[in-house]
MMTF fields as JSON, N, C-alpha, C and O atoms, coordinates in Angstrom:
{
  "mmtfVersion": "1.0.0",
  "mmtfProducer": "UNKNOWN",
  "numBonds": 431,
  "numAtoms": 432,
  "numGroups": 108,
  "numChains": 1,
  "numModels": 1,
  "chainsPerModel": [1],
  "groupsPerChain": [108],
  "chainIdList": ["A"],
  "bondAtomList": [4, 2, 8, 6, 12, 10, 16, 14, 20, 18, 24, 22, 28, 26, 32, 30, 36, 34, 40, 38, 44, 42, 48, 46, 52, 50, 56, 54, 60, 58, 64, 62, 68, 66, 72, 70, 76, 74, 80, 78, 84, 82, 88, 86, 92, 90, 96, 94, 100, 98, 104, 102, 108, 106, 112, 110, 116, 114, 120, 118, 124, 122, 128, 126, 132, 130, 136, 134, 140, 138, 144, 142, 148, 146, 152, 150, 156, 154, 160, 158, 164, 162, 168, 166, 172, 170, 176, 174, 180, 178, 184, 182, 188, 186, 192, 190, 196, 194, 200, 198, 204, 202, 208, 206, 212, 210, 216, 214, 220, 218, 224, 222, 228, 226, 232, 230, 236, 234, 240, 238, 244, 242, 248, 246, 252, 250, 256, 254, 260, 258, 264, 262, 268, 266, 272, 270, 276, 274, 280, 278, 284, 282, 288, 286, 292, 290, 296, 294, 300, 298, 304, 302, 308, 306, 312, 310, 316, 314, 320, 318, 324, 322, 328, 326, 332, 330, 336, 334, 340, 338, 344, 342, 348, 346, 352, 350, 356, 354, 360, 358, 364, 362, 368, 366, 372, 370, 376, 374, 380, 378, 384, 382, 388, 386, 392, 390, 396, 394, 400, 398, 404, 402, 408, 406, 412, 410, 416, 414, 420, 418, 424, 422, 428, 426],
  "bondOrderList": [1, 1, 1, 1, 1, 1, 1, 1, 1, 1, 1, 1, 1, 1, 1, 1, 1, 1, 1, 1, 1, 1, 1, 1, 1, 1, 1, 1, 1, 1, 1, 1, 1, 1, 1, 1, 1, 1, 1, 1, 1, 1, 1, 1, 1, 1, 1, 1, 1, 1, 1, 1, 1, 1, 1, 1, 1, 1, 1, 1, 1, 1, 1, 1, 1, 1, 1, 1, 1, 1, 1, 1, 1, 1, 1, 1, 1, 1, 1, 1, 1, 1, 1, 1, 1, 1, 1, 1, 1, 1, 1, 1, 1, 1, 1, 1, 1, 1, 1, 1, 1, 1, 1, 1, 1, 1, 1],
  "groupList": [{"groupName": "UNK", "atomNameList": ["N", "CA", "C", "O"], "elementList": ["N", "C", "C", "O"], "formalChargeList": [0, 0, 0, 0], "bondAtomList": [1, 0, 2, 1, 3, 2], "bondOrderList": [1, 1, 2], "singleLetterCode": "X", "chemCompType": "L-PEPTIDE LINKING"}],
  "groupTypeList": [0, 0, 0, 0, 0, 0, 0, 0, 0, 0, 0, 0, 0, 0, 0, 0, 0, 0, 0, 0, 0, 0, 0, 0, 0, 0, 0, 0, 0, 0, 0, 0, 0, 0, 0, 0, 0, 0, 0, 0, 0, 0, 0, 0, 0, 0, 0, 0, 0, 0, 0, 0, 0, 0, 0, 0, 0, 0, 0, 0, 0, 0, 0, 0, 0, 0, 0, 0, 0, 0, 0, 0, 0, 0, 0, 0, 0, 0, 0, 0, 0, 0, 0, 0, 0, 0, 0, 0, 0, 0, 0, 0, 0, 0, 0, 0, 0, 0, 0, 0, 0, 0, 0, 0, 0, 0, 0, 0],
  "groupIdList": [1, 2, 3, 4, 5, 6, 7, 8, 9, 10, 11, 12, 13, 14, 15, 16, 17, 18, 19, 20, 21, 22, 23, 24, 25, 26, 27, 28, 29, 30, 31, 32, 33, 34, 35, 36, 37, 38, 39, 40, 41, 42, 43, 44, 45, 46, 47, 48, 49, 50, 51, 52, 53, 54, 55, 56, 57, 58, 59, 60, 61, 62, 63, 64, 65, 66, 67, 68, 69, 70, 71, 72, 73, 74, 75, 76, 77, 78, 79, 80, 81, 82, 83, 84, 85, 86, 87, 88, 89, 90, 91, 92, 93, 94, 95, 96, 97, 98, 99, 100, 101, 102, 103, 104, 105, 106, 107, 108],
  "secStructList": [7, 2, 2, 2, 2, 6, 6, 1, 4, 4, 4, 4, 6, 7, 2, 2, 2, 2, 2, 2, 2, 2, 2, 2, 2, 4, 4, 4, 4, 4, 4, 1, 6, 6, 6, 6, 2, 2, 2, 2, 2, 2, 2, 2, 2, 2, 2, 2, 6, 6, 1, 7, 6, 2, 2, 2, 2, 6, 6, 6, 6, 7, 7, 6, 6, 6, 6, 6, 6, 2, 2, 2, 2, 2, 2, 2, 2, 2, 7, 7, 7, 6, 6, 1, 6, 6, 6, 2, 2, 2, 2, 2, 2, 2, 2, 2, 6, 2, 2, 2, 2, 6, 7, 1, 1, 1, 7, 7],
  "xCoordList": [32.897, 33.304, 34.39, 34.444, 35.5, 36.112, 35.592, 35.847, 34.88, 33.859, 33.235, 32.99, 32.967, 32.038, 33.488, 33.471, 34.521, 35.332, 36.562, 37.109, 36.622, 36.785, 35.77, 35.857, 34.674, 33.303, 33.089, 32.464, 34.0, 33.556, 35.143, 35.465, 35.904, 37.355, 37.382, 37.852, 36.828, 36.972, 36.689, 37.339, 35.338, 34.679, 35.736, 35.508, 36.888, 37.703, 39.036, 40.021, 39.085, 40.106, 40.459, 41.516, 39.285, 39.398, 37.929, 36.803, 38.996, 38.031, 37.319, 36.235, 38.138, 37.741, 36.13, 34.911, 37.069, 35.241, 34.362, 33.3, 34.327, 33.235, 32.451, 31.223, 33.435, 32.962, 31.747, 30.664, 32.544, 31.615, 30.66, 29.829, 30.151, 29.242, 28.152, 26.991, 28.575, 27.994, 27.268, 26.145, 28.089, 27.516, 26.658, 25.704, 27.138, 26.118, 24.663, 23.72, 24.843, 23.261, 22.689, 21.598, 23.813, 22.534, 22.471, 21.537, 23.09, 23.582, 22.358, 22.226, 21.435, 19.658, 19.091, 18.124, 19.71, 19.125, 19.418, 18.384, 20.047, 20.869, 19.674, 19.708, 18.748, 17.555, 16.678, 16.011, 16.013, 14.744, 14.965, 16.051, 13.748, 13.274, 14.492, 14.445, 15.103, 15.293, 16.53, 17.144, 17.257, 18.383, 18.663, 17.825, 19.789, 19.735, 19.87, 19.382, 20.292, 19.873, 19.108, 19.405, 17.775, 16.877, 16.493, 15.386, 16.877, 16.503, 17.692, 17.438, 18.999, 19.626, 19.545, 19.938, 18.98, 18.421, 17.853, 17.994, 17.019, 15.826, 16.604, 16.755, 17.042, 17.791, 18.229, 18.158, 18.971, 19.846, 19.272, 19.695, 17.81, 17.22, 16.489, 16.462, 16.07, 15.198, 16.235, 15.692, 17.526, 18.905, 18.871, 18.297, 19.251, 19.624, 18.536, 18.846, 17.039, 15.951, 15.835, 15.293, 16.445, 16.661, 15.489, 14.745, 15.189, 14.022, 12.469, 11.544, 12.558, 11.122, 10.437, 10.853, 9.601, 8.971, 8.809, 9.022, 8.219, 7.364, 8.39, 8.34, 9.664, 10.696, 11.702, 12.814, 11.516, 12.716, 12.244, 12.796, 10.335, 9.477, 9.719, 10.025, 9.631, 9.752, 11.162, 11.284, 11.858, 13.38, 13.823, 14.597, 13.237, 12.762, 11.942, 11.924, 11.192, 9.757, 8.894, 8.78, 8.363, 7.599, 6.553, 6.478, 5.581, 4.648, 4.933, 5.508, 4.473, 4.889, 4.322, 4.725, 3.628, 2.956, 3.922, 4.279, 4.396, 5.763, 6.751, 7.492, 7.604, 8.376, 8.217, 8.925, 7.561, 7.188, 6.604, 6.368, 6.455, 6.188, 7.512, 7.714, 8.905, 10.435, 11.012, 11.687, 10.65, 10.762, 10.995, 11.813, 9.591, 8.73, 9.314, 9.307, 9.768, 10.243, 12.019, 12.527, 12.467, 13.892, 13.634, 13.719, 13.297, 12.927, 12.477, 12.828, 11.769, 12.042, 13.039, 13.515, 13.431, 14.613, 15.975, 16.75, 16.343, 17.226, 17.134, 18.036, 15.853, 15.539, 15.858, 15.901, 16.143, 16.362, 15.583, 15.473, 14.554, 13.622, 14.115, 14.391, 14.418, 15.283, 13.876, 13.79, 13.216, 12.492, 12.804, 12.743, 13.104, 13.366, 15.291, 16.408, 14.898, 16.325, 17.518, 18.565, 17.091, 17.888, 18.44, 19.271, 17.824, 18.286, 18.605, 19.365, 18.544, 19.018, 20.491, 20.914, 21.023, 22.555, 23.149, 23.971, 22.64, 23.824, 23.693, 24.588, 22.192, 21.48, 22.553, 23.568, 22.108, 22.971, 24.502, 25.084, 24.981, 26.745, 26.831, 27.69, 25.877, 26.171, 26.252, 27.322, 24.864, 24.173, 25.927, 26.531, 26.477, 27.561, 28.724, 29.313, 28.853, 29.922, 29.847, 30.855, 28.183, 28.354, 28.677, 29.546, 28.031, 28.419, 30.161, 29.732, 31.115, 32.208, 32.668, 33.616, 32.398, 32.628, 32.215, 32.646, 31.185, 30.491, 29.985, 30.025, 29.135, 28.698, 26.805, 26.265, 26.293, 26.752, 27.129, 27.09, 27.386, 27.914, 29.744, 30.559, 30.028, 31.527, 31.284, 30.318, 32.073, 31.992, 32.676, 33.734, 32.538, 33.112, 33.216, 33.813],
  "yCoordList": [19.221, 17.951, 17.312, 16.106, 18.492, 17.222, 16.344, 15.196, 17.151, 16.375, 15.232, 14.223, 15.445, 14.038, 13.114, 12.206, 13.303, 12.352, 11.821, 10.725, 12.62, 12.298, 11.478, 11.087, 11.344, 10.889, 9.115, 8.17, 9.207, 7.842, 7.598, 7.292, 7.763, 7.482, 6.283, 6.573, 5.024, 3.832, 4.195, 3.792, 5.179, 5.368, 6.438, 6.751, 6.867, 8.081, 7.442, 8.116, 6.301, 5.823, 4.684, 4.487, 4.267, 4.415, 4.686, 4.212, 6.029, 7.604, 6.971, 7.31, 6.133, 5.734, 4.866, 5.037, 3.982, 2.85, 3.505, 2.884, 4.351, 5.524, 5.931, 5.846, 6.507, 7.102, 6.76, 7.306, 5.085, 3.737, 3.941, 4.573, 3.805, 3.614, 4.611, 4.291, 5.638, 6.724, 6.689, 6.326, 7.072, 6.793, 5.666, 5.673, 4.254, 3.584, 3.217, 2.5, 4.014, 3.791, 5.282, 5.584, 6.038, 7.424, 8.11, 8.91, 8.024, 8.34, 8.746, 9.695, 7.423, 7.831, 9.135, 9.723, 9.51, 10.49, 11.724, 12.388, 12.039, 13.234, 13.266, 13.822, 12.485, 12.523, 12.687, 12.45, 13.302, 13.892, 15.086, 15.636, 15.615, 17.267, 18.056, 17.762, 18.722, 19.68, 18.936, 19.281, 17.82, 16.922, 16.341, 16.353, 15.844, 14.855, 15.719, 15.121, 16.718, 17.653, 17.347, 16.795, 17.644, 18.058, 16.464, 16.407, 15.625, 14.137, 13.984, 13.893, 13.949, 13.818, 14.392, 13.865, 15.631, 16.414, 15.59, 15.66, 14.642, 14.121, 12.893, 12.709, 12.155, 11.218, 11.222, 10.428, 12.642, 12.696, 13.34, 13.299, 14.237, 14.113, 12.651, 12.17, 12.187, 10.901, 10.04, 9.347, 9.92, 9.125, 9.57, 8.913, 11.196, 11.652, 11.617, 11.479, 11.804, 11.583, 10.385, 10.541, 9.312, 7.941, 7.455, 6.639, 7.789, 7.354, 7.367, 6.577, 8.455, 8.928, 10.038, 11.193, 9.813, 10.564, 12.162, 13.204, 11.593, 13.497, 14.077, 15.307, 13.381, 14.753, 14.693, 15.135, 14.231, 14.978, 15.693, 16.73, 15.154, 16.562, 17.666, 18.619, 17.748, 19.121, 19.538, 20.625, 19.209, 19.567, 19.959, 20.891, 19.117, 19.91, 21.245, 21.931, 21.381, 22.109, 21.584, 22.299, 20.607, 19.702, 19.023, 18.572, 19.019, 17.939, 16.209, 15.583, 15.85, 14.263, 13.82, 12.673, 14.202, 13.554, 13.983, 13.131, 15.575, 15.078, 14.918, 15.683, 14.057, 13.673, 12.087, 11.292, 11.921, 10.445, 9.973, 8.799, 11.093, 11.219, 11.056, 10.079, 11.942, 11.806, 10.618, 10.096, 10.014, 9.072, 7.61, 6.697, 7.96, 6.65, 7.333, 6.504, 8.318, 8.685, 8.089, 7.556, 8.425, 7.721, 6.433, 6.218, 5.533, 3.853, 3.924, 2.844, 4.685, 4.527, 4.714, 3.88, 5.991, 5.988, 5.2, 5.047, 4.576, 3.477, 2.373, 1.548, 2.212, 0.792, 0.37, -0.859, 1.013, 0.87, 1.754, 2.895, 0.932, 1.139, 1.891, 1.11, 3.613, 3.9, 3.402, 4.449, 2.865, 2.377, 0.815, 0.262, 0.448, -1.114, -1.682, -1.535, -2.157, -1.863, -2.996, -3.272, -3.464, -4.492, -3.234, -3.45, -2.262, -1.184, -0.198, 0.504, 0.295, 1.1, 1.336, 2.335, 0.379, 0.317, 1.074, 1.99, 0.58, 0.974, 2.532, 3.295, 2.889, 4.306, 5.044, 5.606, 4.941, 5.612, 5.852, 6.93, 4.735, 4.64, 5.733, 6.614, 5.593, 6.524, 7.507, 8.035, 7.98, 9.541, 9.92, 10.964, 8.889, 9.698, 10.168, 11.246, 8.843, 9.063, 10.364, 11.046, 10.864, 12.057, 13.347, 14.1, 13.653, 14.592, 13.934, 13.078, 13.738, 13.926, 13.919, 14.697, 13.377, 13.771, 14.993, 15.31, 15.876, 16.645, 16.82, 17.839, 15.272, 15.273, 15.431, 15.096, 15.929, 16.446, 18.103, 18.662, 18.315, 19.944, 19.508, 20.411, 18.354, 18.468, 16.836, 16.245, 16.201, 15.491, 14.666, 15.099, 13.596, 12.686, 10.811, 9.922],
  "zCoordList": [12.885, 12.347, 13.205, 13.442, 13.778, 14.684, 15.74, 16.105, 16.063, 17.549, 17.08, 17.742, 15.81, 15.077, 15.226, 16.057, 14.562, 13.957, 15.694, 15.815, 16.405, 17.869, 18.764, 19.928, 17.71, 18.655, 17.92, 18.4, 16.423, 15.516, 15.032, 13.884, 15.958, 15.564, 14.188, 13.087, 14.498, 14.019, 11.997, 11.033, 12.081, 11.055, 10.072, 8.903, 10.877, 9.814, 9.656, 9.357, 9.827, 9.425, 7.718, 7.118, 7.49, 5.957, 5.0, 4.854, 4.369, 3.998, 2.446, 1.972, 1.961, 0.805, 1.528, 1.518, 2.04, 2.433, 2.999, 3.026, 3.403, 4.485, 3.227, 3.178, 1.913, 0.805, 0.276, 0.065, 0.043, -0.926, 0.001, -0.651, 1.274, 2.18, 1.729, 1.471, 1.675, 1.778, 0.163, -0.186, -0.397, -2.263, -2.438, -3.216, -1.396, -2.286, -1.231, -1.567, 0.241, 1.001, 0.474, -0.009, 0.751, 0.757, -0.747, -0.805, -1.762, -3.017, -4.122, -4.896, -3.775, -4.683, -4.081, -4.568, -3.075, -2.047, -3.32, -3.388, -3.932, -5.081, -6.422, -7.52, -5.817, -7.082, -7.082, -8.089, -5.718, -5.343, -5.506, -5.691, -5.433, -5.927, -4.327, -3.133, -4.808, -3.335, -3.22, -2.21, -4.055, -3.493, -2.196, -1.295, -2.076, -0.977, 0.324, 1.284, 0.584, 1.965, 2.689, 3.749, 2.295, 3.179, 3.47, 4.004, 3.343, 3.512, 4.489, 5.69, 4.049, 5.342, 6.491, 7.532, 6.402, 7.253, 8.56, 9.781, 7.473, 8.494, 8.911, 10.119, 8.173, 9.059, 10.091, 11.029, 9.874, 11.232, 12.309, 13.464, 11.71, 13.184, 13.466, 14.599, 12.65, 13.027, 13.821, 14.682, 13.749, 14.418, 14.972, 15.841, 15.633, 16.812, 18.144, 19.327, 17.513, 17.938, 19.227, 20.322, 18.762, 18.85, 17.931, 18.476, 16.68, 15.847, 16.343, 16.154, 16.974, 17.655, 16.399, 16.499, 15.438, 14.75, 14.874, 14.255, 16.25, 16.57, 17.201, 17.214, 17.936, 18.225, 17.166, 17.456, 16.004, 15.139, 14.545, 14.178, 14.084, 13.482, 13.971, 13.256, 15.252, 16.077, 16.134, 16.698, 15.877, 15.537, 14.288, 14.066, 13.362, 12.047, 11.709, 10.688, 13.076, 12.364, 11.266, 10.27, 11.297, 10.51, 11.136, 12.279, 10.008, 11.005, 10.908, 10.017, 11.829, 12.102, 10.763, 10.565, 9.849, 8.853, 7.608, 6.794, 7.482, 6.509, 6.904, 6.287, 7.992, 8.036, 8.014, 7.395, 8.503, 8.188, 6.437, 6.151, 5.46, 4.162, 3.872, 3.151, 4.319, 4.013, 4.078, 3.191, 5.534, 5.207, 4.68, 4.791, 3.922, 2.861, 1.714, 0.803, 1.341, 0.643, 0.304, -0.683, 1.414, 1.901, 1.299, 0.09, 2.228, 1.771, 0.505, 0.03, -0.556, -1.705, -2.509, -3.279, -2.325, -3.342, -3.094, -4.038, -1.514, -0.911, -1.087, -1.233, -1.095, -0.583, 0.584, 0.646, 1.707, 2.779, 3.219, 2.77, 4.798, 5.825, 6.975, 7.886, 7.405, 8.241, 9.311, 9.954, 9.651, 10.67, 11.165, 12.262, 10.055, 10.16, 10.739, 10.242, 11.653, 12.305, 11.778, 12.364, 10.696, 9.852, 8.457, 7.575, 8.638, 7.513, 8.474, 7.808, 9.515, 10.354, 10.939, 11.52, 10.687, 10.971, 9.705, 9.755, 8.674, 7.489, 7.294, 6.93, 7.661, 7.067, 8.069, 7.655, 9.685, 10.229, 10.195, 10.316, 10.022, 9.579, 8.421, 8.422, 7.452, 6.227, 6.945, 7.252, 7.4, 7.359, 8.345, 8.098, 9.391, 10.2, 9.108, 9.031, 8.203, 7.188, 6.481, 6.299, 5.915, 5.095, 5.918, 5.477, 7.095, 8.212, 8.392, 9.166, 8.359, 8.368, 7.078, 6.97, 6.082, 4.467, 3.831, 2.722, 4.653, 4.409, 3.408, 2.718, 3.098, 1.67, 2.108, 3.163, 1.117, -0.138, -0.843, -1.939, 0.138, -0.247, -0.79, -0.976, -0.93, -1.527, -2.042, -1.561, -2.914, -3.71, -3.298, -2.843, -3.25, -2.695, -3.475, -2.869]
}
């Protein structure tokens, strides 16, 4: 986590608004079967990926067909399109916010 927060200086400087960010893009994520984990999971390979399907599948160990199911899954319970790059800014800002909040394994 320091490397994250040395890497997004701007983003750890107010912990409360990072919070709100986080609770209110990725937050529906806490209501799927398996909770919000294994979905951020994929975000953040699908982000780190640079949003290339088949290498975050393979970084997952998944096939391109359920991760791209996660997804459509994501964009449902968000309402935000992590493909659509008018919803891609906020998803990623979150998904960085919860990897330094280390949510959701702590409450925030």
């Amino acid at each position: 986590m320091d490397d994250l927060a040395r890497e997004y200086p701007v983003l750890t400087r107010d912990r409360q608004a990072m919070a709100d960010l986080v609770r209110s893009a990725l937050g529906p994520l806490t209501t799927a079967r398996g909770g919000a984990q294994p979905l951020l999971d994929t975000l953040t390979a699908y982000f780190d990926s640079g949003c290339v399907a088949a290498e975050a599948a393979r970084r997952l160990t998944l096939s391109v067909r359920a991760l791209t199911y996660r997804l459509e899954r994501i964009h449902k319970l968000t309402g935000a399109n992590p493909a659509d790059p008018a919803h891609r800014y906020t998803l990623q800002t979150a998904v960085i916010g919860a990897r330094l909040l280390d949510w959701p394994a702590k409450e925030i």
